[in-house]
N, C-alpha and C positions, 0 to 999 in steps of 0.2 A: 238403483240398479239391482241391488239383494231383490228388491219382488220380483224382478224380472229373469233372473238366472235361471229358477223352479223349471220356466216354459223351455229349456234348452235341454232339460234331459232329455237322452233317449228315449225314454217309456213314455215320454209325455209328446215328442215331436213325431213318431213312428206312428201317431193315429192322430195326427193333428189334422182336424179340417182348416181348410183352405183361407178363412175368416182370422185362425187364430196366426197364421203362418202370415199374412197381409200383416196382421197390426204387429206382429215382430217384426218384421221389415223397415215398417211404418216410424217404427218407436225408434230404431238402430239407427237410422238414418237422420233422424233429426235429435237425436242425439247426438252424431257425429256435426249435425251443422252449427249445434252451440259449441259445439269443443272446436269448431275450427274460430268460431269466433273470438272465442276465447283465447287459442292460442296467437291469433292476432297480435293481444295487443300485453301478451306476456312474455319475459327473457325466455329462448329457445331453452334453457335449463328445466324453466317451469312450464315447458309442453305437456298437459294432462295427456294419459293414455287413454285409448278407447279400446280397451279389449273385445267388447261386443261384433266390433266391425268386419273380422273375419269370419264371422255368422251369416253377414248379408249373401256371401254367393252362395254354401248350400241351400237355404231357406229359400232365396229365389229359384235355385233348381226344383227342390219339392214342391214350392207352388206353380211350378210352369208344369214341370215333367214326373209328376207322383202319378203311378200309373191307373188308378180309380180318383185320386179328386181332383190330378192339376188341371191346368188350363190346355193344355194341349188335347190332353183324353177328353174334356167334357166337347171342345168345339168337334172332335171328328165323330163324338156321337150327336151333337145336335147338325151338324152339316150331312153326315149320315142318314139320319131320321128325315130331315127335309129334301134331299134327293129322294129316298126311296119312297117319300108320300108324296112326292108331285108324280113318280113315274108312274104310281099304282090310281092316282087320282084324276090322272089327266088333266081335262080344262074341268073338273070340279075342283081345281084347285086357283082358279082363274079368279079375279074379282077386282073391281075400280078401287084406285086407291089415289090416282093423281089428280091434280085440278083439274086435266085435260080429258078425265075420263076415258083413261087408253089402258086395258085390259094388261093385268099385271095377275102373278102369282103371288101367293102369300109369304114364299121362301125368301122374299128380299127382306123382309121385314123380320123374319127371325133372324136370319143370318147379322145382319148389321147392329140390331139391336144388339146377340152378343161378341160380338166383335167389337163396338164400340165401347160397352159396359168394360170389357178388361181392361181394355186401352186407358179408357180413362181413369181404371181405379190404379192402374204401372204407375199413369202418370203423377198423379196423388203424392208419390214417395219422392218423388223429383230423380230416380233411378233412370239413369238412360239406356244401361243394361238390362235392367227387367222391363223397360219399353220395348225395349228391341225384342227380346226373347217371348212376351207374350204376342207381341204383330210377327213375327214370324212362325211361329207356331198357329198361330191363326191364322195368313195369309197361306199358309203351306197346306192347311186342312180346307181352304176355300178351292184354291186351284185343284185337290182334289176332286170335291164336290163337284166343280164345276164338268171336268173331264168325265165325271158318270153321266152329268146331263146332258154333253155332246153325245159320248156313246149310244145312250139311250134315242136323240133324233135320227142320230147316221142307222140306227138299227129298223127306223119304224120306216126310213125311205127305202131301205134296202128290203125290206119283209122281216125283216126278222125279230121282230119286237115279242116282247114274251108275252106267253099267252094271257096273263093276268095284268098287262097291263092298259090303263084308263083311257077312254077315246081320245085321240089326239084332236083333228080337225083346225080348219085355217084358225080361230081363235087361242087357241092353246098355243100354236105357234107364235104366233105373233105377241101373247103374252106372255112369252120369255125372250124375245126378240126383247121387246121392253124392258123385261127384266134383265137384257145385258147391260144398256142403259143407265139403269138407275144403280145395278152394281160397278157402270165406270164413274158416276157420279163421286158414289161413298168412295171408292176409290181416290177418286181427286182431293174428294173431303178431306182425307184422312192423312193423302201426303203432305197437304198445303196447310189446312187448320186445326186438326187434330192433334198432332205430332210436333210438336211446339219446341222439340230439341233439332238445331241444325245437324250434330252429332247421329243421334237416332235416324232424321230424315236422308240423310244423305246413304246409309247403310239398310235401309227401307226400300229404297228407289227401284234397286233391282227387282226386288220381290213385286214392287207394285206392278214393275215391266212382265214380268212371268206372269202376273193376272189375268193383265189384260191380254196378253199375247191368246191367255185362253180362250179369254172374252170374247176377242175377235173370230176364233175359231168355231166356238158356240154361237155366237149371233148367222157365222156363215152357213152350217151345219142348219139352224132354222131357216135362211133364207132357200136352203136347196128343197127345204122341206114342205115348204110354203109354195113354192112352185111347179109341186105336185101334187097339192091338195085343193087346189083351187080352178 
């Protein structure tokens, strides 16, 4: 433990990238899993301390909620970046990507990759707190995203889409129609096999329900729009 105090100053946590604030987490917690083992099968007298362990909830808040590295700020700038280049892209953003050959956009594919990348690195630490707090913060910046990309069809059926943005046309639509799809797919993934704490999943549930509620709305939002275009 003496190496490991240094990483807990101030001066040293106040610019800690997100790598080094993981493997404190990382270290604290399974450290605590031998001291519970240990305290198993020793006299309640001779219960070692874990002083480190009151570290786990700030360090989890810095790496979810640090407002340039955590987890929360990087997904609303990559779910950011991915709405505003499919609205400015149009169906140049359209491309096969299923076995079925059914016109999808490229943003499912960022978006889930990092979505499941955190998830899976929460789960790592056996934390069901810092599960919860990175899928929430990521499920909260998706339902965002998502509500710009309804916005953006309700606008192009009504006229009023902005000037700079990318042809729509029935293809494009329908390849986010698909894309609602494959993001209630990961969705399902995510509540059923990803998420491997009953704990986590059960306080998950809601949020997956608010997704899709979106979902549902964006898929309708393409259908009205598909029936104008065609």
């Amino acid at each position: 433990l003496t190496e490991v105090y240094p990483f807990f100053a101030p001066s040293v946590l106040d610019t800690a990238e997100n790598t080094l604030l993981y493997q404190l987490i990382a270290v604290i917690l399974s450290y605590s899993n031998v001291l519970t083992e240990v305290a198993a099968i020793l006299p309640p007298a001779d219960t070692p301390d874990n002083p480190l362990f009151s570290m786990v909830a700030p360090l989890s808040d810095q790496f979810v909620n640090h407002e340039t590295r955590g987890v929360i700020p990087a997904s609303k700038y990559i779910f950011e970046r991915t709405a505003a280049r499919q609205i400015k892209e149009g169906k140049n953003e359209i491309h096969n990507t299923n076995e079925e050959g059914h016109w999808m956009t490229h943003g499912v594919n960022d978006v889930w990759q990092h979505i499941n990348t955190q998830v899976n690195l929460a789960k790592k630490t056996n934390s069901a707190a810092l599960q919860y707090r990175v899928v929430e913060g990521a499920i909260s910046s998706f339902v965002v995203m998502i509500k710009t990309l309804t916005k953006d069809l309700n606008a192009h059926l009504e006229g009023n889409a902005p000037p700079d943005a990318g042809e729509r046309g029935p293809e494009f639509v329908c390849a986010t129609m698909n894309d609602c799809q494959q993001h209630m797919n990961y969705l399902l993934t995510l509540s059923e096999d990803v998420l491997d704490s009953t704990e986590v999943r059960d306080k998950v549930e809601p949020l997956i329900d608010r997704a899709t509620r979106e979902l549902i709305k964006y898929g309708e939002a393409g259908v009205r729009l598909l029936s104008h275009t065609v």
